[in-house]
N, C-alpha and C positions, 0 to 999 in steps of 0.2 A: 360775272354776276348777271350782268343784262340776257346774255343769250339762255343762263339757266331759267331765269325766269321767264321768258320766253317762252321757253319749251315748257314749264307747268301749266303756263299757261295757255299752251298748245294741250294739254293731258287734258285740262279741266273743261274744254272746249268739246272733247268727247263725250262729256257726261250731261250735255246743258242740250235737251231738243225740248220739241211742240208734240211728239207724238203720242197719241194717249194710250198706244199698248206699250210701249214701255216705260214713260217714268215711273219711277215709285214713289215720288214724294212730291210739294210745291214748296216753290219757298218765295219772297220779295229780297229777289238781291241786293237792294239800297237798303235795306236791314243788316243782312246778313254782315256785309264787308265791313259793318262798323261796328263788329263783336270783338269790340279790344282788347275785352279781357283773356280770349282766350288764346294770345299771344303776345300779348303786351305791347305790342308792335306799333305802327302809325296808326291816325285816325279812321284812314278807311283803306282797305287792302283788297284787290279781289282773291290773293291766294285764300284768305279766308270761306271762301264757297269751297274750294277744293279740299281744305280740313272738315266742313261741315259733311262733305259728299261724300269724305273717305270713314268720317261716325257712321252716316247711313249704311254704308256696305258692308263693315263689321255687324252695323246690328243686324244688318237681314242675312247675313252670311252667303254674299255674294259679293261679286267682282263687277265691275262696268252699270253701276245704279246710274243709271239718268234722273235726271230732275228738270223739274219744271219751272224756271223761273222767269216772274216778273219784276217787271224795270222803271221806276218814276223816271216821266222822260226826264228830269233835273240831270239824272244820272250822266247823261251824256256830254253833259259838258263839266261834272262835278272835278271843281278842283284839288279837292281832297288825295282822289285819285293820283296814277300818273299818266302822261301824256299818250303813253304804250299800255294801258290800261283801259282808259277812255276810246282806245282806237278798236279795243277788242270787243269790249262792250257794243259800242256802233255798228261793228260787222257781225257781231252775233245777232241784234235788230235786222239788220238789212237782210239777213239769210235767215231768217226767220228761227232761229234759233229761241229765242226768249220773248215774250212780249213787253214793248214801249207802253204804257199807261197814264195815267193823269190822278191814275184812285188805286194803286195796285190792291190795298188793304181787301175790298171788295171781290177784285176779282180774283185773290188768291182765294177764298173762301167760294168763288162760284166754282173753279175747275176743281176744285177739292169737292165738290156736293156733284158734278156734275162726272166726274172720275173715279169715285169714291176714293181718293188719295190722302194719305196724311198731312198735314201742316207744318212745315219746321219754321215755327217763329215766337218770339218772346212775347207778340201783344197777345192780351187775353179775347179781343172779341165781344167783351160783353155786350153791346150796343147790338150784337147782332146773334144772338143765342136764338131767338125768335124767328127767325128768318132761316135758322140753319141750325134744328133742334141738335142735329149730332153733336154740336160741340159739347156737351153736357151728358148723352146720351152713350157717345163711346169713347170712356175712357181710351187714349191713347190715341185718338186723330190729331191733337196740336197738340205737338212735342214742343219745350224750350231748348234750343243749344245750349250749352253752359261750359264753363269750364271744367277740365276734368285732369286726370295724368294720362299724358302722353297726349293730347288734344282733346277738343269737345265730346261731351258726352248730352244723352237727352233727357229731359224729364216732363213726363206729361201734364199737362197743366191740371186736368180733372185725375184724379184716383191714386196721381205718384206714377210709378212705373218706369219704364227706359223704353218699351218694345214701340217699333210703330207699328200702328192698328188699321188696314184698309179695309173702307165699306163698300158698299153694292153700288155700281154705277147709277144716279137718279134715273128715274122713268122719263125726267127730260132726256137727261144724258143721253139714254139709249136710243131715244127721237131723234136728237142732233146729232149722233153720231153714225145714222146709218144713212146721212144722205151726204151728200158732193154738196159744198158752198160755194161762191164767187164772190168777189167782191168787186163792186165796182171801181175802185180808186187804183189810179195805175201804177202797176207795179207791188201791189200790196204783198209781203213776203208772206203772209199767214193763208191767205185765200186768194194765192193765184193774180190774174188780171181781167176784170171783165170790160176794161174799159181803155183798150189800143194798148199804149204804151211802144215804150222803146223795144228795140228786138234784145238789147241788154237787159233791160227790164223785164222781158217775157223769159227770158234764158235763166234770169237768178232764179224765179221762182216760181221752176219746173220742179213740182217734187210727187210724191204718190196721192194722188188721194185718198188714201187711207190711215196717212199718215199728219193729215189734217190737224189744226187744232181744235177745240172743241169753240164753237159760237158763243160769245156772249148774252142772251136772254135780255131786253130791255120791252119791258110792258107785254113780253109774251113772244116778240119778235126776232128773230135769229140775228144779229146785228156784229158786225168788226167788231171786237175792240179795240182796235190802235185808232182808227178812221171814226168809230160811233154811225159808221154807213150800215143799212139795212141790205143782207144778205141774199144772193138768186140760189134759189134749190136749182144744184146743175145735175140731180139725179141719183141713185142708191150710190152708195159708197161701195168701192170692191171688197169682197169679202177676205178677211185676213184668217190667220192661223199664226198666237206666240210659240217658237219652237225658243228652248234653251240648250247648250253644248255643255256638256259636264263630263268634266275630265278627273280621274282621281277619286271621284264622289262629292267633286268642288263645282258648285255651276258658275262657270268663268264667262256667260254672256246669252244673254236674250237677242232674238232677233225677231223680224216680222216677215211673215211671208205671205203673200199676196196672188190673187188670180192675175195681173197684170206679167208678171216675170218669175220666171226659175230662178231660185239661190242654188248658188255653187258653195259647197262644204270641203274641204282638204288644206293641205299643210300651208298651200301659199295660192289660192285660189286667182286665174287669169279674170280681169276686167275688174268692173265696179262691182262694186256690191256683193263680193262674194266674202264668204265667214273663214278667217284666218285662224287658221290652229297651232300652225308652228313656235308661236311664243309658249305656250304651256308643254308642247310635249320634248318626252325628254328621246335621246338620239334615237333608240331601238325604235319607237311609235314615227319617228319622224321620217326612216327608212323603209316602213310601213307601206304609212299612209300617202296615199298621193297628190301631187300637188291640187288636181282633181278630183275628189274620191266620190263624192257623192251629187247627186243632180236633185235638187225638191222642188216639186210644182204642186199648187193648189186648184184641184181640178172638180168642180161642183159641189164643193164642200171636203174633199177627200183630199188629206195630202198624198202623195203617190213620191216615192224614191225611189232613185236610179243611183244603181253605182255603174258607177265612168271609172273606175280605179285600175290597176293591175293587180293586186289581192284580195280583191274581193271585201265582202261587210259582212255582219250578221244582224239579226230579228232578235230582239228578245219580246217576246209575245208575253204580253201583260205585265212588264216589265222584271221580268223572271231573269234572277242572274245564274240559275243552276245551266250548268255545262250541257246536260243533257235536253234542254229545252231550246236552245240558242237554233237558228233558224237558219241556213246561211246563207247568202245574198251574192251570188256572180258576178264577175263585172258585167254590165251590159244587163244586167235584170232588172226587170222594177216589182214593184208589192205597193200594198194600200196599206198607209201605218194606219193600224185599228186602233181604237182605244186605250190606252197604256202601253201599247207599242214602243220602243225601244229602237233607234238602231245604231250597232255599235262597228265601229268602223277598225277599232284596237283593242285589246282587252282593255278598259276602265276608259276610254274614250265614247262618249254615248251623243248622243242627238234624239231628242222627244221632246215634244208638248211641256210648255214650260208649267204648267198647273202641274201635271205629270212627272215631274223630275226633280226632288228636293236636294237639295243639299244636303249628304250626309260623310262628311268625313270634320276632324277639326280643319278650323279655317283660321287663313289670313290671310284679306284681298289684298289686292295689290292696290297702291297706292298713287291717286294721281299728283301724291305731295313728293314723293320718290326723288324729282329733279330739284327741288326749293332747294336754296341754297340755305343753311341754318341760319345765317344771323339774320334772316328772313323772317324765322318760325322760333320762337323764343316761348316754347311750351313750358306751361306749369311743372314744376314737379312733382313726380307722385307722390 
């Protein structure tokens, strides 16, 4: 029982980053764990995010939704929890994974205006409709969890509805987001170290800077929030590119790809960072494709791909699936993905621009509740 839980909570830990090109949603996870109803379970649970994060992915009809959460520090030592719970929580803070807070209710409502992202939470907000017209203005930016069959379902606080609705990044947003932050407090997981620190301290929180979180805003000023320290502009931020893989006509994963380093694509891709396929495809694609197949670099705005493969890839130009369009790609060749660009590495195996690449077949993602042990998860019945 210990070690299943474990590993959920190893799944759920997948889904929980800071980076603003990919979550989809925010949520305050000292809210969340303590939505009893929709398991009937103890008073506060963290498997409960991971039922919340597996609603989100049904509704958008995707697989691996990230989320955005924040954390009342209380949380950290909350006893509610368990002692193997509390520890995850902690390391997910330390690696900057979620932000620690003092007021999360605020700042879920700033990376939501400043991301344009949806809200999953039951408080209404009204105190701050003024400050953040949209909650009023688009139906479907704060969704309530609720109970449902088979687990949580949503419902938008303005108009009804289930769908979540994301807005336009703010005009701050896109200010904050295109420069490089520091912070000065050592060791800070969110903004780096601008102020010494341990070499342990400098090593956890090496991550991209593009993958930044977005500044807290305090009287105009770029400012931590875990710290409440005032921010050093360290200079434009590198420019990114969200590419998604969609297998089947299922997009099974967003990724970010950056002028700093090449992603490697293939069935079991060598080093960090590269995008793993081989859990979706089935034997014939996995004999295919190779464990290398494709090479993508972001090179002055242009992604440019290489297949490294031994069978080689194809182009679907303008995302065109007829036969007689398909493009074909050498190993050892490279092309500029143009605009609606496609490139497919197996038939129904694709890689594009994730604006560019919808979901279209019936879906059912996979699940980061998969490993719960059931007398865990005591779902309503339909």
């Amino acid at each position: 029982m210990r070690f299943e839980i474990s590993k959920v909570l190893d799944a759920i830990e997948g889904r929980v980053c800071t980076d603003p090109s990919l979550v989809r949603a925010v949520v305050d996870l000292a809210e969340v764990i303590r939505y009893q109803d929709i398991d009937g379970g103890r008073p506060a649970s963290l498997l409960r995010l991971g039922m919340v994060i597996d609603a989100l992915s049904r509704q958008l009809e995707e697989d691996s939704v990230p989320v955005y959460a924040v954390v009342h520090r209380a949380l950290l030592s909350d006893a509610d929890l368990t002692s193997n719970e509390r520890m995850v929580v902690r390391r997910w803070a330390d690696d900057g994974l979620v932000e620690v807070l003092d007021n999360p209710g605020d700042r879920m409502l700033e990376v939501a205006d400043l991301l344009g992202l949806p809200v999953l939470s039951r408080v209404r907000f009204d105190g701050l409709r003024g400050r953040f017209p949209w909650l009023v203005e688009q139906p479907g930016r704060i969704l309530a969890p609720v109970p449902g069959a088979g687990g949580p379902a949503f419902v938008a606080h303005v108009g009804g509805g289930d769908t979540p609705v994301s807005g336009d990044r703010s005009p701050a947003g896109v200010k904050l987001l295109a420069r490089e932050w520091r912070c000065p407090e050592s060791g800070c997981a969110l903004f780096g170290s601008g102020g010494g620190g341990s070499f342990a301290d400098l090593a956890r929180v090496q991550r991209s800077p593009a993958a930044q979180a977005p500044p807290s805003l305090r009287n105009g000023v770029p400012t931590c929030p875990r710290h409440g320290t005032r921010l050093r502009d360290a200079g434009p931020r590198p420019r990114t590119e969200v590419l998604a893989v969609r297998i089947g006509g299922l997009v099974r994963r967003r990724f970010v790809l950056s002028e700093e380093q090449p992603v490697l694509v293939g069935r079991a891709p060598e080093g960090d960072g590269g995008i793993v396929l081989g859990q979706w495809l089935n034997d014939e694609a996995r004999r295919w494709i190779s464990r290398n197949h494709l090479r993508l670099e972001l090179r002055v705005g242009e992604v440019i791909v290489t297949d490294i493969s031994t069978n080689g890839s194809g182009i679907r130009p303008g995302g065109s699936m007829a036969e007689g369009d398909r493009v074909p790609l050498a190993p050892k060749q490279s092309r500029v993905l143009a605009e609606n660009d496609m490139v497919e590495l197996y038939p129904g195996v694709q890689v594009g621009r994730a604006e560019e690449l919808p979901t279209g077949a019936p879906f059912t993602p996979a699940s980061v509740m998969a490993e719960a042990p059931t007398m865990a998860m005591r779902l309503p019945r339909p």
